[in-house]
PDB file of N, H, CA, C and O in Angstrom:
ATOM      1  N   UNK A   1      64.403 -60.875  47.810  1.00  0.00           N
ATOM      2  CA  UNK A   1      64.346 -59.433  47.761  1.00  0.00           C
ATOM      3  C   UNK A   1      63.922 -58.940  49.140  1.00  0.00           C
ATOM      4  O   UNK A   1      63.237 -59.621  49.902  1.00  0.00           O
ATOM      5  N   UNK A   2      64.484 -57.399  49.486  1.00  0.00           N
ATOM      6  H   UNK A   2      65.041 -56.845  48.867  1.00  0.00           H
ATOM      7  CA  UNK A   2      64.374 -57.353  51.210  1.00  0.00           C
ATOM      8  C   UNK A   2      63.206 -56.161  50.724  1.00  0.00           C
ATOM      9  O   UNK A   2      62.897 -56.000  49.544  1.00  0.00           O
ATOM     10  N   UNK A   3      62.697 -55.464  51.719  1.00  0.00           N
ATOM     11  H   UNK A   3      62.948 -55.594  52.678  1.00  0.00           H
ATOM     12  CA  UNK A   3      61.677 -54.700  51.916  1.00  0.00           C
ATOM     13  C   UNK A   3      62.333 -53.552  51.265  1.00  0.00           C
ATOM     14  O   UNK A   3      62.033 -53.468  50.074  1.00  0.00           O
ATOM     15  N   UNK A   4      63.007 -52.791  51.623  1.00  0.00           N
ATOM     16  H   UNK A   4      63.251 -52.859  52.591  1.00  0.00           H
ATOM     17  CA  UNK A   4      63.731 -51.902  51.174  1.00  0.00           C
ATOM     18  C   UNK A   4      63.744 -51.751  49.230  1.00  0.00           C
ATOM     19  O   UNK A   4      63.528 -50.795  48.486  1.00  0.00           O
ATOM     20  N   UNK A   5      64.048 -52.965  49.016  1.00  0.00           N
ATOM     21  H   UNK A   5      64.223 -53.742  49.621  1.00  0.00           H
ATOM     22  CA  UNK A   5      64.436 -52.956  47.601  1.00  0.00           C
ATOM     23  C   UNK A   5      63.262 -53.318  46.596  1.00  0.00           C
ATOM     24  O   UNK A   5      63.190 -52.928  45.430  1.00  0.00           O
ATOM     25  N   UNK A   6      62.443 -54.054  47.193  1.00  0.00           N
ATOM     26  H   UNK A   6      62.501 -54.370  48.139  1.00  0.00           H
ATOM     27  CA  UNK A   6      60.749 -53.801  46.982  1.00  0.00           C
ATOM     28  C   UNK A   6      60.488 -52.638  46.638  1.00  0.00           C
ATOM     29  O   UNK A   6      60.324 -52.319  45.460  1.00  0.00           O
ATOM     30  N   UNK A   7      60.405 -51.743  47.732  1.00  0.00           N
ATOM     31  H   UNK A   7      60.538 -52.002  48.688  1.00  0.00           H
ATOM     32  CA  UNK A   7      59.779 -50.103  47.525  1.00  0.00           C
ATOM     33  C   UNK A   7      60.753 -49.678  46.637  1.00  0.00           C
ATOM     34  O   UNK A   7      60.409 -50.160  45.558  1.00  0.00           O
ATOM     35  N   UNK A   8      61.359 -49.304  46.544  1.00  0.00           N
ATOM     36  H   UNK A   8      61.639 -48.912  47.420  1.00  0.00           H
ATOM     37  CA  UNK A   8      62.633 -48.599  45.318  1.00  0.00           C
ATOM     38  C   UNK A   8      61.860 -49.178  44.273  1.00  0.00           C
ATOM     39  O   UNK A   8      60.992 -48.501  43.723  1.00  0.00           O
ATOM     40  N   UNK A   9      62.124 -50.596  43.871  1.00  0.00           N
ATOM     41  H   UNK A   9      62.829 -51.146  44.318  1.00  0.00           H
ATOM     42  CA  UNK A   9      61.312 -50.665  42.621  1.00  0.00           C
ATOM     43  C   UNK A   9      60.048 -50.378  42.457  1.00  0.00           C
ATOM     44  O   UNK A   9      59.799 -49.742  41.433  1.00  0.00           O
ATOM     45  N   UNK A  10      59.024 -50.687  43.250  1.00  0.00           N
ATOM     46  H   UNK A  10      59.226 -51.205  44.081  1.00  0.00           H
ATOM     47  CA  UNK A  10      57.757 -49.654  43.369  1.00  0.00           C
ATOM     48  C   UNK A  10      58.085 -48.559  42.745  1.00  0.00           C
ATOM     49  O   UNK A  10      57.651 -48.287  41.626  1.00  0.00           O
ATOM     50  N   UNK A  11      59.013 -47.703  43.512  1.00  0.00           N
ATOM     51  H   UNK A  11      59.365 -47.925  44.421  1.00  0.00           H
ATOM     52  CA  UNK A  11      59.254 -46.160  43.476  1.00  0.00           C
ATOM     53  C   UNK A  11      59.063 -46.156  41.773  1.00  0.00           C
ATOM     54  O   UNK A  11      58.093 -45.813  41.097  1.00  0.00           O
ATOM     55  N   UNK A  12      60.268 -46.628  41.411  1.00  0.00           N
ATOM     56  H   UNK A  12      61.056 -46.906  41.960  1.00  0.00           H
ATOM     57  CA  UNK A  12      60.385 -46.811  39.891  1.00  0.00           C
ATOM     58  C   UNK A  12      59.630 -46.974  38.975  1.00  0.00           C
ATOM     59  O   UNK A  12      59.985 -46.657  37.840  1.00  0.00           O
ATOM     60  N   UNK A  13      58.889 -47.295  39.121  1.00  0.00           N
ATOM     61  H   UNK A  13      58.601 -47.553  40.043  1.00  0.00           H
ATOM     62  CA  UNK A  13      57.418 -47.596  38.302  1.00  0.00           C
ATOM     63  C   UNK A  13      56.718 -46.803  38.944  1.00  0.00           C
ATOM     64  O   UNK A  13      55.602 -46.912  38.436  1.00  0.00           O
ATOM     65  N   UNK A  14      56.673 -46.120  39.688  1.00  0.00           N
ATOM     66  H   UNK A  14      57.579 -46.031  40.101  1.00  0.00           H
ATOM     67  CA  UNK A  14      55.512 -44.959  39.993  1.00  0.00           C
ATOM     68  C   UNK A  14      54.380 -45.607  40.915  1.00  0.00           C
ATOM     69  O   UNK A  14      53.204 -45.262  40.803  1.00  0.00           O
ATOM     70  N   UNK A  15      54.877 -46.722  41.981  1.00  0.00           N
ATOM     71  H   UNK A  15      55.833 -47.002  42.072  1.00  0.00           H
ATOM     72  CA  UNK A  15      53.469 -47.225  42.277  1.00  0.00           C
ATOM     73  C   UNK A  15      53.966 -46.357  43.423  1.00  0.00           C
ATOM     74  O   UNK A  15      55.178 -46.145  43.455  1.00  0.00           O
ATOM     75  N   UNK A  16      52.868 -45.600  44.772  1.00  0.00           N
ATOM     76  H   UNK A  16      51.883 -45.773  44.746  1.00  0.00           H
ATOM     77  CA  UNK A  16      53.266 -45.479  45.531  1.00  0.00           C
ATOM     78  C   UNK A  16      52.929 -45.911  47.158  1.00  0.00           C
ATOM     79  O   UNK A  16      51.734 -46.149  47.334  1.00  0.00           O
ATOM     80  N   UNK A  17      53.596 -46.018  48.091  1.00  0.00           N
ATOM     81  H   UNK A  17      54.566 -45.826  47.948  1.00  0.00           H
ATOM     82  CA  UNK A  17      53.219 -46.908  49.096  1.00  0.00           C
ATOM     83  C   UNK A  17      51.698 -46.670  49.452  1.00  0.00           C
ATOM     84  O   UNK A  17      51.119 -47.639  49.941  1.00  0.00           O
ATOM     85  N   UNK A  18      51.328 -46.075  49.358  1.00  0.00           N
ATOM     86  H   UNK A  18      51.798 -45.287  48.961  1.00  0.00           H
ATOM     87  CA  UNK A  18      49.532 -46.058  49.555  1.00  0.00           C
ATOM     88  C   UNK A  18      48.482 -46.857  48.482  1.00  0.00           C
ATOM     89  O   UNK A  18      47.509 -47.529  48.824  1.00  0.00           O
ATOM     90  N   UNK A  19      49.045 -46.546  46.778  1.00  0.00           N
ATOM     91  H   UNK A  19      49.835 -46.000  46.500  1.00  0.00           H
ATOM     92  CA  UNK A  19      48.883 -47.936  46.448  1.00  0.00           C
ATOM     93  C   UNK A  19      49.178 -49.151  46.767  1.00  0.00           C
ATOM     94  O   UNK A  19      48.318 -50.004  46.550  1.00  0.00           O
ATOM     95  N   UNK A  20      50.071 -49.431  47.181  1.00  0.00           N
ATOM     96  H   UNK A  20      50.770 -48.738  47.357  1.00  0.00           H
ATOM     97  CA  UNK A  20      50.645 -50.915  47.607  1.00  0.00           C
ATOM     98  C   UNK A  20      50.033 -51.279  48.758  1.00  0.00           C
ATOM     99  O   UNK A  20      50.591 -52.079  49.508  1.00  0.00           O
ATOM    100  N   UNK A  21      48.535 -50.627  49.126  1.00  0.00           N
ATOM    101  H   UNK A  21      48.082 -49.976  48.517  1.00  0.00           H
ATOM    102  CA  UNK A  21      47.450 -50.889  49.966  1.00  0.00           C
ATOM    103  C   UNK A  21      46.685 -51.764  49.116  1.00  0.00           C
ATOM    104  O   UNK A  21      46.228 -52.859  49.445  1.00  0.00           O
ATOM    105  N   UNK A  22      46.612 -51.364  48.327  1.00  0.00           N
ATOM    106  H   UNK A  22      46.983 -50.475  48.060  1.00  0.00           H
ATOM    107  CA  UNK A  22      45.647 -52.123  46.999  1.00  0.00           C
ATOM    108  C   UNK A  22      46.049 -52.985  46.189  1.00  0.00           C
ATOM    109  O   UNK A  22      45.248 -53.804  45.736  1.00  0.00           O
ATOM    110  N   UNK A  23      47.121 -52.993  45.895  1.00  0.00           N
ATOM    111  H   UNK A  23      47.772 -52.328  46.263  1.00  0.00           H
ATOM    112  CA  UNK A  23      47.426 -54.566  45.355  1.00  0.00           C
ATOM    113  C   UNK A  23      48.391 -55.742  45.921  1.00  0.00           C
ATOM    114  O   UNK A  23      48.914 -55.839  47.032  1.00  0.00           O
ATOM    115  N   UNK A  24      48.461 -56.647  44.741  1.00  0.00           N
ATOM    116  H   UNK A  24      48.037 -56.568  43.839  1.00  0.00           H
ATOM    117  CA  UNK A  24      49.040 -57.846  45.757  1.00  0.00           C
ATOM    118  C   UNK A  24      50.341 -57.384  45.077  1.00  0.00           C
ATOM    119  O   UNK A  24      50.607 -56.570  44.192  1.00  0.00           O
ATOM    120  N   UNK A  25      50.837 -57.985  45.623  1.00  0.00           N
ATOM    121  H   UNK A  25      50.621 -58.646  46.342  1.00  0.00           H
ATOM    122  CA  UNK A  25      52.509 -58.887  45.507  1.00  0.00           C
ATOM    123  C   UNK A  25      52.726 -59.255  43.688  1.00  0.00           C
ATOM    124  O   UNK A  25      53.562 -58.764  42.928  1.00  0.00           O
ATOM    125  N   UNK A  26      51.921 -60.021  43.461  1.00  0.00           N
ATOM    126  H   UNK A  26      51.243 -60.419  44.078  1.00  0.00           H
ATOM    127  CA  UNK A  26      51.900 -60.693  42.232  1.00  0.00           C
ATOM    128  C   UNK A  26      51.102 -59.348  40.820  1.00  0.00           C
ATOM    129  O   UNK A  26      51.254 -59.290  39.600  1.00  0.00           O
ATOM    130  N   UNK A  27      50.529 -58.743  41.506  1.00  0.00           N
ATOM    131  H   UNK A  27      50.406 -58.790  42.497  1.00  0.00           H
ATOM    132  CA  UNK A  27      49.783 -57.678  40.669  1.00  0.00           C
ATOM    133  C   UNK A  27      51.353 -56.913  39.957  1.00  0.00           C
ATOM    134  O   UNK A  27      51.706 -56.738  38.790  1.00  0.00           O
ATOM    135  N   UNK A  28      52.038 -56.585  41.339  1.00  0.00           N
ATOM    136  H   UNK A  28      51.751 -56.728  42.286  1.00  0.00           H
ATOM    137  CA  UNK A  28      53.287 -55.635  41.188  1.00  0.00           C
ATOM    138  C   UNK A  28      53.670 -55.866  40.249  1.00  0.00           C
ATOM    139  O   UNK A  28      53.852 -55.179  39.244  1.00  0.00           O
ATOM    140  N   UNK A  29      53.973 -57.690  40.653  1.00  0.00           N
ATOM    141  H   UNK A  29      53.825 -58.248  41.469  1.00  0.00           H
ATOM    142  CA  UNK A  29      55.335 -58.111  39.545  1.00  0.00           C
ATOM    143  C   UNK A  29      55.220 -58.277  38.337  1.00  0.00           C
ATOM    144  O   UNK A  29      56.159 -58.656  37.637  1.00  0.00           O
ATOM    145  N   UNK A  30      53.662 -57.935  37.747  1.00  0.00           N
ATOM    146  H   UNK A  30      52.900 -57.627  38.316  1.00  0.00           H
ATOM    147  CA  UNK A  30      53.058 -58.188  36.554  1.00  0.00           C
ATOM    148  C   UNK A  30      53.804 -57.039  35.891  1.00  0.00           C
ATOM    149  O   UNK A  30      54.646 -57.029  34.992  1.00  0.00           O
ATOM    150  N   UNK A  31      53.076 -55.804  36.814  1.00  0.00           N
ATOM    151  H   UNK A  31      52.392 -55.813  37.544  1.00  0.00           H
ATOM    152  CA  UNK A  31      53.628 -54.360  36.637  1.00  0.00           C
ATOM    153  C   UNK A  31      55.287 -54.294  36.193  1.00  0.00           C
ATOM    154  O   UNK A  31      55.692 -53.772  35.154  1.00  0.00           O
ATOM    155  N   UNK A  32      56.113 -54.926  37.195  1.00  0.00           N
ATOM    156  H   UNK A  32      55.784 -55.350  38.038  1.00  0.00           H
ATOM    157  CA  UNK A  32      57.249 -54.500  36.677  1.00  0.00           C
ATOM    158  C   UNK A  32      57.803 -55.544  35.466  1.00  0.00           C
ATOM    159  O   UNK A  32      58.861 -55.185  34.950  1.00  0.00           O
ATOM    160  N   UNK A  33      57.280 -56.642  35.018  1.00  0.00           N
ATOM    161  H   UNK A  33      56.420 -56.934  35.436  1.00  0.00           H
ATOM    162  CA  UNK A  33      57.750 -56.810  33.933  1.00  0.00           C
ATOM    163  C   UNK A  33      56.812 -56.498  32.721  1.00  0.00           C
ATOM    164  O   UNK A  33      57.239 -56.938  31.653  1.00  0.00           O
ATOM    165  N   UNK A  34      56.000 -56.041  32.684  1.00  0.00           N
ATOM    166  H   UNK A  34      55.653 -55.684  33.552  1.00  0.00           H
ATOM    167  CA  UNK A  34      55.437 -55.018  31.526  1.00  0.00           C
ATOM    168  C   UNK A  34      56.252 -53.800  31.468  1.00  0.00           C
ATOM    169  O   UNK A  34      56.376 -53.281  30.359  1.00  0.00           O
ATOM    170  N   UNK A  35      56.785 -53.297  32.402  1.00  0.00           N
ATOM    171  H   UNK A  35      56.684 -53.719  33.303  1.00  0.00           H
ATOM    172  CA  UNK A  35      57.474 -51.979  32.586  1.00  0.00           C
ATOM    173  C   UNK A  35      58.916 -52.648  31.844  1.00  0.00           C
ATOM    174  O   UNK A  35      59.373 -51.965  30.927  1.00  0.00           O
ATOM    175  N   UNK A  36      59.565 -53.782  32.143  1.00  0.00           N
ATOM    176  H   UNK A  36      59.194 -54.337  32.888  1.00  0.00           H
ATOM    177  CA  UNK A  36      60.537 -54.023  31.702  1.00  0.00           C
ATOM    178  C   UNK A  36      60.369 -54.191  29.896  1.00  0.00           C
ATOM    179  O   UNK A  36      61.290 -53.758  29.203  1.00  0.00           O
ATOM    180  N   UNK A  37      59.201 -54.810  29.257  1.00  0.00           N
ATOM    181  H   UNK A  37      58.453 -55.162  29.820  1.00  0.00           H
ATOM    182  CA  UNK A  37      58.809 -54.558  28.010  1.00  0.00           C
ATOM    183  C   UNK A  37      58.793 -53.333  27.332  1.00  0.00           C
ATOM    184  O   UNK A  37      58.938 -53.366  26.110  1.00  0.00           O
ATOM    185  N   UNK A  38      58.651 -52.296  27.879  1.00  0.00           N
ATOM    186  H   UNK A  38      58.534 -52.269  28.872  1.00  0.00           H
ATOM    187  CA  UNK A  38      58.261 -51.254  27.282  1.00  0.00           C
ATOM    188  C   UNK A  38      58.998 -50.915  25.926  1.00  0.00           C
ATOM    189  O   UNK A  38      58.436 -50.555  24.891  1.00  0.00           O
ATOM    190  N   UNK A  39      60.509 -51.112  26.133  1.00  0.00           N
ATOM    191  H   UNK A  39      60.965 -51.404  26.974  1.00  0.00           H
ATOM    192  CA  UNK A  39      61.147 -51.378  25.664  1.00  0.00           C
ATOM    193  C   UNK A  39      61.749 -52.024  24.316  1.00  0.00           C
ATOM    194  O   UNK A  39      62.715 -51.582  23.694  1.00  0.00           O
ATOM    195  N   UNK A  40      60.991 -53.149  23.993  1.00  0.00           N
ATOM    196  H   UNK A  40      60.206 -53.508  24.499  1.00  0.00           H
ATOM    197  CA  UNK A  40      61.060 -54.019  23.176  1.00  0.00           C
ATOM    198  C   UNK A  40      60.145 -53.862  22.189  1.00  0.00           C
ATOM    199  O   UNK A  40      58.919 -53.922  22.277  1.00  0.00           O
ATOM    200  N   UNK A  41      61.138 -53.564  20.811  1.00  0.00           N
ATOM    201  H   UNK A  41      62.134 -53.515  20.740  1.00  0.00           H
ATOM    202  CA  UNK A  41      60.226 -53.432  19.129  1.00  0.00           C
ATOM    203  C   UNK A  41      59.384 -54.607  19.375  1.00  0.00           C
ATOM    204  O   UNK A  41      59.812 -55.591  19.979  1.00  0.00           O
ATOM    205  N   UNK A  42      58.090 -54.511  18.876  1.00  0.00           N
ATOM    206  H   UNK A  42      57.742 -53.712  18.385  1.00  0.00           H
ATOM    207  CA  UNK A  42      57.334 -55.793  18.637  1.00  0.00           C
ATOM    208  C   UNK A  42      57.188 -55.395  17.145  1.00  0.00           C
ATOM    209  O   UNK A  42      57.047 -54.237  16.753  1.00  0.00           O
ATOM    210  N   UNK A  43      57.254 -56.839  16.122  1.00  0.00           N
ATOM    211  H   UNK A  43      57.369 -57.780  16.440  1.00  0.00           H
ATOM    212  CA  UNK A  43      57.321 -56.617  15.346  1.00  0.00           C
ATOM    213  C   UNK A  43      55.590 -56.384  14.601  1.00  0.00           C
ATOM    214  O   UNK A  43      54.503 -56.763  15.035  1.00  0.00           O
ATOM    215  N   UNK A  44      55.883 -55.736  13.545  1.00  0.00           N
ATOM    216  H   UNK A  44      56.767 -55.429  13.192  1.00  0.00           H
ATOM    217  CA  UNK A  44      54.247 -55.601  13.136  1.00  0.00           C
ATOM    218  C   UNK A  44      53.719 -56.547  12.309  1.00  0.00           C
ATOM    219  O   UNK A  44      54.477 -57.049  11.479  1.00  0.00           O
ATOM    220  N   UNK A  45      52.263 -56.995  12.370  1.00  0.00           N
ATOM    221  H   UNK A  45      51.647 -56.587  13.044  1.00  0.00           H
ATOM    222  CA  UNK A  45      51.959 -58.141  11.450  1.00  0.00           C
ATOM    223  C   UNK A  45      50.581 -57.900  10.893  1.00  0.00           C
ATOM    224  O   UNK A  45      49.663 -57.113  11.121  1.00  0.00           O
ATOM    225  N   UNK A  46      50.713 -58.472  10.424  1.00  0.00           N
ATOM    226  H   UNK A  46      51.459 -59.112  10.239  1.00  0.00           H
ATOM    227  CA  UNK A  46      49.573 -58.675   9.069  1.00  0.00           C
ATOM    228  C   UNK A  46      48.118 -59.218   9.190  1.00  0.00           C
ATOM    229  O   UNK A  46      47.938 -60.394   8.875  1.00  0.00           O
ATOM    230  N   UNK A  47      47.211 -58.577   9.558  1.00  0.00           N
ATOM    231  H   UNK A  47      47.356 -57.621   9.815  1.00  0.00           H
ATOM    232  CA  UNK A  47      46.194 -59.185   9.466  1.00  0.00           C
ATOM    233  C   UNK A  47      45.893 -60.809   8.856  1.00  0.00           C
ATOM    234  O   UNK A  47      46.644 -60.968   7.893  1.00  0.00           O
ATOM    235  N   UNK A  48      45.426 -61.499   8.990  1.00  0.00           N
ATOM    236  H   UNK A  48      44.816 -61.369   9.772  1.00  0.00           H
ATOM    237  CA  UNK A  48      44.927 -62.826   8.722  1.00  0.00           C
ATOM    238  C   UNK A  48      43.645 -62.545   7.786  1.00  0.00           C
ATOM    239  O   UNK A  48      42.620 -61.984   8.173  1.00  0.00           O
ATOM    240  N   UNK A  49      43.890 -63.047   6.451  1.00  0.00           N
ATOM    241  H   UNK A  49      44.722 -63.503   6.137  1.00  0.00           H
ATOM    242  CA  UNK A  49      42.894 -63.578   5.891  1.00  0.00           C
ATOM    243  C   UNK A  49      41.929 -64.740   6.105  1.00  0.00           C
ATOM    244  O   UNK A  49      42.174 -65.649   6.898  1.00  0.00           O
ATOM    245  N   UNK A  50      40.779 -64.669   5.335  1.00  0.00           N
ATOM    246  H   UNK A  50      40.581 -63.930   4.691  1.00  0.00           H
ATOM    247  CA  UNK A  50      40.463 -66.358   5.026  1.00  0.00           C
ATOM    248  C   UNK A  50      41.685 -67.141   5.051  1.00  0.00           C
ATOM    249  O   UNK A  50      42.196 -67.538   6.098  1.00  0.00           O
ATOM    250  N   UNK A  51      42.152 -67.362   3.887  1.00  0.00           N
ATOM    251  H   UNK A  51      41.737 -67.040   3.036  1.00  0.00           H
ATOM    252  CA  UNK A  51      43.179 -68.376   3.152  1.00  0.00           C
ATOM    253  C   UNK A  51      44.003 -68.763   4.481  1.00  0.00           C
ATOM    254  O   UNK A  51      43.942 -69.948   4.810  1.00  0.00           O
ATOM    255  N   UNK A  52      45.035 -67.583   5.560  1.00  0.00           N
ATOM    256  H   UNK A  52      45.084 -66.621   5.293  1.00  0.00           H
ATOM    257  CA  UNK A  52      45.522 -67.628   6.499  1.00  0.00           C
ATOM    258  C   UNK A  52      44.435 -69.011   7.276  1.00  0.00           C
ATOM    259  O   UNK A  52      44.725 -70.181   7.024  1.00  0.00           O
ATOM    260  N   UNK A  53      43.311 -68.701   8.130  1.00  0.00           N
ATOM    261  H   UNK A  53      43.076 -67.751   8.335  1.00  0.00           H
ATOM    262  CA  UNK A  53      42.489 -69.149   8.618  1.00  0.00           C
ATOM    263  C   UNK A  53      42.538 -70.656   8.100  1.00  0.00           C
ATOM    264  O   UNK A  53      43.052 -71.522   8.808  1.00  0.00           O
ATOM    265  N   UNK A  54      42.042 -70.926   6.964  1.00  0.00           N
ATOM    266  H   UNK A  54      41.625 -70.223   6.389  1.00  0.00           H
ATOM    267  CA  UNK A  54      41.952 -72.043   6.313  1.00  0.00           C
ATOM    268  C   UNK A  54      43.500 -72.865   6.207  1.00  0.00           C
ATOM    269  O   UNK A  54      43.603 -74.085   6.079  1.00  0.00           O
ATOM    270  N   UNK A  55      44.300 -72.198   6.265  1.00  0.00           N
ATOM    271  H   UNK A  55      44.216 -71.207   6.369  1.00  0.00           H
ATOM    272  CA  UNK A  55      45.641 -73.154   6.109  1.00  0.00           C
ATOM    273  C   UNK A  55      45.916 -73.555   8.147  1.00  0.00           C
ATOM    274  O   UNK A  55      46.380 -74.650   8.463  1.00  0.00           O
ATOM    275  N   UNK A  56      45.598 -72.647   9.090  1.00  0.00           N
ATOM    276  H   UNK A  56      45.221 -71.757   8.833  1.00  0.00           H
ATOM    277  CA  UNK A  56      45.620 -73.086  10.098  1.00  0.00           C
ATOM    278  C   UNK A  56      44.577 -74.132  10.377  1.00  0.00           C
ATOM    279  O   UNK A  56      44.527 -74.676  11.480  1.00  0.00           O
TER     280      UNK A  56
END
C-alpha cells in the first residue's frame, strides 16, 4: 500500500492526519477491520446456564 492510499483510507474511517500523530500503523489496521465488521449480523445467543457450564 503507497502513502497516498493509506490516508484515503484513514480519510474513510474518519481518522484524521493529526491523529495519525497518535497512533501506530497496527492500531489503524485494527480500526479498519472493525470498520469493515460493522456490517456483519452477529448472531444472538443465549446466556449460559449451570447445566451449559457443567457439560463444558
Amino acid at each position: 500500500m503507497i502513502t497516498a492510499l493509506f490516508l484515503i483510507q484513514c480519510v474513510k474511517v474518519g481518522i484524521s492526519i493529526a491523529d495519525l500523530d497518535l497512533l501506530t500503523i497496527g492500531l489503524v489496521l485494527d480500526i479498519w477491520t472493525e470498520k469493515g465488521n460493522d456490517s456483519f449480523d452477529y448472531p444472538s445467543y443465549t446466556v449460559a446456564d449451570q447445566a451449559a457450564f457443567d457439560r463444558f
